[in-house]
MARRO-448653 format. One record per residue: chain; residue number from 1; x negated, y, z of N, C-alpha, C, O, CB in turn. Coordinates in Angstrom, 2 decimals. Glycine has a CB too. Layout:
N
[r A, NUM, [X, Y, Z], [X, Y, Z], [X, Y, Z], [X, Y, Z], [X, Y, Z]],
...
This chain:
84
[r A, 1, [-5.75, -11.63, 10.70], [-5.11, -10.32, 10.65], [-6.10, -9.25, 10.15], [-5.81, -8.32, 9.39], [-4.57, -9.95, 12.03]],
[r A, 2, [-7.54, -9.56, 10.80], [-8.18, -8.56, 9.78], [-8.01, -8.47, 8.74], [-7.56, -7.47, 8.19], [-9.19, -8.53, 9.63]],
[r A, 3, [-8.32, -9.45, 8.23], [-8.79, -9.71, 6.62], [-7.32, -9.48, 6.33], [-7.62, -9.76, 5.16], [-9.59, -11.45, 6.02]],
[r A, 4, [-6.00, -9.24, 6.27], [-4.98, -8.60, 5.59], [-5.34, -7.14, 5.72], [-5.20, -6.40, 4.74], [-3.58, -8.96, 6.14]],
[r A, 5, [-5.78, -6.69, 6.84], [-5.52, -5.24, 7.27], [-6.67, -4.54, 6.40], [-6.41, -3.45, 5.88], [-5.66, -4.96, 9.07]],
[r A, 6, [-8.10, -5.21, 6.20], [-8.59, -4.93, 4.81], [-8.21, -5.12, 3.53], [-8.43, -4.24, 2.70], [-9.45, -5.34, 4.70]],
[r A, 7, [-7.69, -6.10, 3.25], [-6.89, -5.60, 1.87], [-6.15, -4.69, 1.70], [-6.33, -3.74, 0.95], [-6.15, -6.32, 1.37]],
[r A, 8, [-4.69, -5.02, 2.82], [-3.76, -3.78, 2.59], [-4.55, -2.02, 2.32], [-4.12, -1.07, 1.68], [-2.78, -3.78, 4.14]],
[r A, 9, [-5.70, -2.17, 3.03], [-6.40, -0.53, 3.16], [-7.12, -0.55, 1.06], [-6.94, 0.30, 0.18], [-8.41, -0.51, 5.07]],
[r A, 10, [-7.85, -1.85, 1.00], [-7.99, -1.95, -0.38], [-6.62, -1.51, -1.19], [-6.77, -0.49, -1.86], [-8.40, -3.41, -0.67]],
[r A, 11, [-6.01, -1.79, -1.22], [-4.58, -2.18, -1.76], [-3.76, -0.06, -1.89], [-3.56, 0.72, -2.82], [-3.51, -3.71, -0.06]],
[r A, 12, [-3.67, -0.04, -1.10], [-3.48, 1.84, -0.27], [-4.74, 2.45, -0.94], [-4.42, 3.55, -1.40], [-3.73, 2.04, 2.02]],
[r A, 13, [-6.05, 2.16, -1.18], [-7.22, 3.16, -2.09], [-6.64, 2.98, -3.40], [-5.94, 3.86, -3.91], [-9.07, 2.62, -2.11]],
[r A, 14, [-6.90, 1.87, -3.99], [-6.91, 1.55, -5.14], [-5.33, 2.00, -5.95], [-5.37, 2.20, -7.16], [-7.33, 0.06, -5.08]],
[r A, 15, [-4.21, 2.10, -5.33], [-2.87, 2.36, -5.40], [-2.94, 4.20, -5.57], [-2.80, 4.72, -6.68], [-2.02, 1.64, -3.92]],
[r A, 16, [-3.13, 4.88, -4.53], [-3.19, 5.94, -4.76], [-4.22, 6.78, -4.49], [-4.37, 7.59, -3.57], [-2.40, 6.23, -4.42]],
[r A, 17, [-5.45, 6.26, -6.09], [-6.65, 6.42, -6.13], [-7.43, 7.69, -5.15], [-7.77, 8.82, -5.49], [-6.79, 6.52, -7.49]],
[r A, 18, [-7.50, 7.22, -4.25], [-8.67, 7.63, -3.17], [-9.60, 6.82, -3.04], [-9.87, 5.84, -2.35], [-8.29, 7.81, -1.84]],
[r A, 19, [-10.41, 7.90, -4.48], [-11.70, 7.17, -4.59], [-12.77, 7.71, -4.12], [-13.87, 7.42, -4.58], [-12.02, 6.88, -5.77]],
[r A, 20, [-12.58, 8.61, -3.09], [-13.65, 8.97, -2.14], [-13.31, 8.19, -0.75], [-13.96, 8.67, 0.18], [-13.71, 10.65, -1.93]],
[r A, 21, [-12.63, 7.32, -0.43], [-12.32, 6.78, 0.74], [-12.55, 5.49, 0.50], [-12.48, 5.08, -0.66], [-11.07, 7.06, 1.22]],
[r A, 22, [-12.91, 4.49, 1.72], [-13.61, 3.28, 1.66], [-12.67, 2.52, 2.28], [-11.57, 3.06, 2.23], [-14.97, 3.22, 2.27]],
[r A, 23, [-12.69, 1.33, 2.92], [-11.99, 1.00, 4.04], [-12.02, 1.10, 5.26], [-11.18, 1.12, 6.15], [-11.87, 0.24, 4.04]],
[r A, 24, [-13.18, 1.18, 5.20], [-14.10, 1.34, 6.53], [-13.63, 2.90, 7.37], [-13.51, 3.11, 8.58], [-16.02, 1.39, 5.95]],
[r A, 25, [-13.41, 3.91, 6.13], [-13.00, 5.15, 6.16], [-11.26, 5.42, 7.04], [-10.83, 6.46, 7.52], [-13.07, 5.53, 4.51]],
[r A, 26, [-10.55, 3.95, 6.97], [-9.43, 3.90, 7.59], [-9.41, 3.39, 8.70], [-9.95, 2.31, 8.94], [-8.64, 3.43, 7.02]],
[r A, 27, [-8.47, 4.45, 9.97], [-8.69, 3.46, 11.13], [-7.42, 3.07, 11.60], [-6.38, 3.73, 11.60], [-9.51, 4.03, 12.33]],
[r A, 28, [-7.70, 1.51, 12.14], [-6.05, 0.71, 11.90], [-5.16, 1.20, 12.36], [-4.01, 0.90, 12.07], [-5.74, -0.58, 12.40]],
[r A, 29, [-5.58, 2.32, 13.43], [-4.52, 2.88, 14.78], [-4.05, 4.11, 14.24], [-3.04, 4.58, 14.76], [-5.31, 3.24, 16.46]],
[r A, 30, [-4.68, 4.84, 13.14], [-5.05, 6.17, 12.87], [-3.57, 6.04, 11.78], [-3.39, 5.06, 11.05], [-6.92, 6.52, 12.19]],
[r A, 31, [-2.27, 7.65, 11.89], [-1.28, 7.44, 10.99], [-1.97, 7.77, 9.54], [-3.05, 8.24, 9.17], [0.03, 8.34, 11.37]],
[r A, 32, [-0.80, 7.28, 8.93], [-0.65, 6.75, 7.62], [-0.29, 7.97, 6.76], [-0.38, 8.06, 5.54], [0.44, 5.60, 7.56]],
[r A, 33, [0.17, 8.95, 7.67], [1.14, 10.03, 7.01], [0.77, 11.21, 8.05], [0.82, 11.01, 9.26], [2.98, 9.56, 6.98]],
[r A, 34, [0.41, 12.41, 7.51], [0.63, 13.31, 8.16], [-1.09, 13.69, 8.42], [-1.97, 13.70, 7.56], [1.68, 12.92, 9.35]],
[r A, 35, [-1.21, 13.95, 9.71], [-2.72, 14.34, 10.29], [-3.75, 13.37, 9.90], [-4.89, 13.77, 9.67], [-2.79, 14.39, 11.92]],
[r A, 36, [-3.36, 11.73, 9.78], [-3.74, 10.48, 9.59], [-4.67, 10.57, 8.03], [-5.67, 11.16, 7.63], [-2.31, 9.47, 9.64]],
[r A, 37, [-3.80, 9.75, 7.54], [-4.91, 9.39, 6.31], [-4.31, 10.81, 4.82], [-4.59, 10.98, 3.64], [-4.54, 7.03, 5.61]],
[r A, 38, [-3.38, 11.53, 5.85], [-2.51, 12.45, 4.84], [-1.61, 11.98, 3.98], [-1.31, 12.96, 3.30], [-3.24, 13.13, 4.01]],
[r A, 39, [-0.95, 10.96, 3.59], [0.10, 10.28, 2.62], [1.17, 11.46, 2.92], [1.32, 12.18, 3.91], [0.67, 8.47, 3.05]],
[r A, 40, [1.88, 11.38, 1.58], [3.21, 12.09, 1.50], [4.38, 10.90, 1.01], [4.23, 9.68, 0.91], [3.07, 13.47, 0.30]],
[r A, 41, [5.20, 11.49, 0.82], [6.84, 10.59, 0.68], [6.24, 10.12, -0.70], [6.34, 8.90, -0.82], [8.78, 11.70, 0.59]],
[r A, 42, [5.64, 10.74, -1.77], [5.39, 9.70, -3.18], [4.32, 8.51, -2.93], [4.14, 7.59, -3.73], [4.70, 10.66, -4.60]],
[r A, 43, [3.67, 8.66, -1.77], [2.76, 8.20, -1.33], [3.59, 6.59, -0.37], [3.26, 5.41, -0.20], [1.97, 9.54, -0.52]],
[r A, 44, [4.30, 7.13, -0.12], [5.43, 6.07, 0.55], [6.19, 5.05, -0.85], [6.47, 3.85, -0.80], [6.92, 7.23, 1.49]],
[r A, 45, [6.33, 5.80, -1.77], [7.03, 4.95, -2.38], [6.23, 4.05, -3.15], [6.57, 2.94, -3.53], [7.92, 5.54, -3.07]],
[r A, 46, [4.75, 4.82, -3.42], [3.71, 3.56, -3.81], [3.52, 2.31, -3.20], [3.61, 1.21, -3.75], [2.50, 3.92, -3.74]],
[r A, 47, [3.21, 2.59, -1.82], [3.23, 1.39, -0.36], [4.39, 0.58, -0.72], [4.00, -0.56, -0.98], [3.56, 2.15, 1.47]],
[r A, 48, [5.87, 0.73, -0.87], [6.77, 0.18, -0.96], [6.75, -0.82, -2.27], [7.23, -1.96, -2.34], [7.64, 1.10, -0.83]],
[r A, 49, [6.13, -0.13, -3.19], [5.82, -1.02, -4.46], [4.85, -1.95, -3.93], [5.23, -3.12, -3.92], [5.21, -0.22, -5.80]],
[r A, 50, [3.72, -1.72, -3.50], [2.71, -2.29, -2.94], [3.38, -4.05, -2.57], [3.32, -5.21, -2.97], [2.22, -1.23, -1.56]],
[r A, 51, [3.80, -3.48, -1.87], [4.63, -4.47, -0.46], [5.67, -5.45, -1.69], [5.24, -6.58, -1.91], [6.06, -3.04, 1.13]],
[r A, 52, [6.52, -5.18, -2.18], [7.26, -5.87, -3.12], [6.11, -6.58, -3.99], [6.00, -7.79, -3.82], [8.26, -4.88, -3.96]],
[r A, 53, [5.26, -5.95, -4.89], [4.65, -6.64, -5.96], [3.82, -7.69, -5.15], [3.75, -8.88, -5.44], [3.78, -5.67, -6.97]],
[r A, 54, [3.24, -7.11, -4.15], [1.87, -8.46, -3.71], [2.46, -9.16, -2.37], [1.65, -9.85, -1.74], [-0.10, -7.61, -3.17]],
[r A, 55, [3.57, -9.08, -1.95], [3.85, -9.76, -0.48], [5.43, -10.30, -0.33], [6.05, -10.86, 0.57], [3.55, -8.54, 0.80]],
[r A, 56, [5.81, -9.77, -1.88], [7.55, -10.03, -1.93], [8.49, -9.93, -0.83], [9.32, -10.75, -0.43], [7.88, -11.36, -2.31]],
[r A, 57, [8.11, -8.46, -0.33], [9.05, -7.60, 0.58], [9.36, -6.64, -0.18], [8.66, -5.76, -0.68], [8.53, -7.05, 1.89]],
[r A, 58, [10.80, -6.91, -0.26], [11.68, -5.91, -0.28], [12.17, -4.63, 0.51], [13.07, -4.82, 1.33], [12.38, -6.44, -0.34]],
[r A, 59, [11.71, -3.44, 0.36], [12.75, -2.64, 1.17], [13.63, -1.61, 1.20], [13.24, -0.44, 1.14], [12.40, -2.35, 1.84]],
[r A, 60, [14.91, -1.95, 1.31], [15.85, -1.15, 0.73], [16.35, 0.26, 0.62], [16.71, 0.90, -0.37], [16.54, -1.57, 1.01]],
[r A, 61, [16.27, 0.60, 1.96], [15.96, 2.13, 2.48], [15.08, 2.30, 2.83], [14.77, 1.60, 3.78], [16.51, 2.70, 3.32]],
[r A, 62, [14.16, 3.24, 2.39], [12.93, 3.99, 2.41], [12.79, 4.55, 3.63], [11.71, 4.65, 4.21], [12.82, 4.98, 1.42]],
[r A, 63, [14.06, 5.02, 4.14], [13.68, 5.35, 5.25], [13.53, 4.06, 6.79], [13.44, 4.25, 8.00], [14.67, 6.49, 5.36]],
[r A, 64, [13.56, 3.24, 6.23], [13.23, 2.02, 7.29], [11.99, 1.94, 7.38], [11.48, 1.30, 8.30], [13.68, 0.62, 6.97]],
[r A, 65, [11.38, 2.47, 6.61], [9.84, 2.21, 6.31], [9.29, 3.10, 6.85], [8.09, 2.85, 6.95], [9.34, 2.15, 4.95]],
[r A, 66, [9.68, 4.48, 7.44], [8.75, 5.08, 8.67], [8.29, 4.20, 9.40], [7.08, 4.03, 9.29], [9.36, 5.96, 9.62]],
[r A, 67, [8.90, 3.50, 10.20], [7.93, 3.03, 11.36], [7.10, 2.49, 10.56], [6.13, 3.09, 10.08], [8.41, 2.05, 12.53]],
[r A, 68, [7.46, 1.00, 10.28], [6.58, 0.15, 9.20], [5.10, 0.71, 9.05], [4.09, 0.25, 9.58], [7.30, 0.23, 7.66]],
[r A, 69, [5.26, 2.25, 7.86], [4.15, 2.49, 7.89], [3.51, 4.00, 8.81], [3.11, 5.15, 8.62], [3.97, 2.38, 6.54]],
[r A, 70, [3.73, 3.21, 9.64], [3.04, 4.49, 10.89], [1.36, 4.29, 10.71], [0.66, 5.28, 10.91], [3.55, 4.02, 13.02]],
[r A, 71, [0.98, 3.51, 10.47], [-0.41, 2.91, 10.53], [-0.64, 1.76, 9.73], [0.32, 1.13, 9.29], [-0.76, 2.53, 11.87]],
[r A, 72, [-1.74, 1.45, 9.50], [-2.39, -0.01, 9.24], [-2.04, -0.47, 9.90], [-1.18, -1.09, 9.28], [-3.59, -0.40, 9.21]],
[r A, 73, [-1.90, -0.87, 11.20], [-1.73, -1.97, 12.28], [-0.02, -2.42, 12.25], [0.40, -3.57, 12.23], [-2.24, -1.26, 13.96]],
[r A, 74, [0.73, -1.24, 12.25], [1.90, -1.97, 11.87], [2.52, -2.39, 10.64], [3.51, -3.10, 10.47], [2.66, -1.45, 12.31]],
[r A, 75, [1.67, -1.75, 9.69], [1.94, -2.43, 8.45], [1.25, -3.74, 8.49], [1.96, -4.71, 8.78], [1.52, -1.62, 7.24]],
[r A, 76, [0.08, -3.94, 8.27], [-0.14, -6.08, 8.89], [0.52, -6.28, 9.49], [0.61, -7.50, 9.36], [-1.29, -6.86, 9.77]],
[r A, 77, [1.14, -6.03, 10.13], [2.14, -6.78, 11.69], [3.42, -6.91, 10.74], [3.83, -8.02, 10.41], [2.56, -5.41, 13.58]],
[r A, 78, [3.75, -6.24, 10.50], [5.14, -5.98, 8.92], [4.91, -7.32, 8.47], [5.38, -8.39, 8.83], [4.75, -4.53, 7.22]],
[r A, 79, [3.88, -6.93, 7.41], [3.33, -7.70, 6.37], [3.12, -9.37, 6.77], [3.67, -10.28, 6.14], [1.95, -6.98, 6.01]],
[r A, 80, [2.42, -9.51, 7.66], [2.28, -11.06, 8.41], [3.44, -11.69, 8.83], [3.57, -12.91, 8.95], [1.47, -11.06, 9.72]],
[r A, 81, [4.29, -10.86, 9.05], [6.16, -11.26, 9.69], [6.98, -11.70, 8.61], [7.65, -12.73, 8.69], [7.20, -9.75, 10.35]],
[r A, 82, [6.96, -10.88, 7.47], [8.00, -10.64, 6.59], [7.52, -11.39, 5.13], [8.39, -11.74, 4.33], [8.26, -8.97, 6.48]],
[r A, 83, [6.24, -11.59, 4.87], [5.78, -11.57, 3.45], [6.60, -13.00, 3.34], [7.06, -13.77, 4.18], [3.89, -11.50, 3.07]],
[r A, 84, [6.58, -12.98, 1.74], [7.50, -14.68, 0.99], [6.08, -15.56, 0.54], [6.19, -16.67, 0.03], [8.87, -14.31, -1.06]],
């Protein structure tokens, strides 16, 4: 589970180039959106691409994907459940 929860954070820099942020810089518990790592809704729909191109999850309403991505931790937990 680590080693997803470091990529996915690879995956989230490199996606919506925050190239002053590391991984190390993300903390798994810490949100995704908001006070957290700061993501906005275009920022959501990158993740969602994310998730389809490298884990072949689909998700249909965007808005299902609040919880999902509340954090790193529940996105691996997502991601480890659901991927094809």
């Amino acid at each position: 589970m680590e080693e997803l929860k470091t990529r996915l954070k690879e995956q989230i820099i490199e996606a919506l180039n925050l190239e002053e942020t590391t991984p190390a810089d993300i903390d798994d518990a810490a949100p995704l959106f908001g006070d957290g790592l700061g993501l906005d809704s275009i920022d959501a729909l990158e993740l969602i691409l994310i998730l389809e191109r490298e884990y072949g999850i689909h998700i249909e309403n965007p808005a299902e994907a609040r919880p999902i991505f509340a954090s790193i931790n529940t996105l691996a937990e997502y991601v480890s459940k659901n991927r094809k």
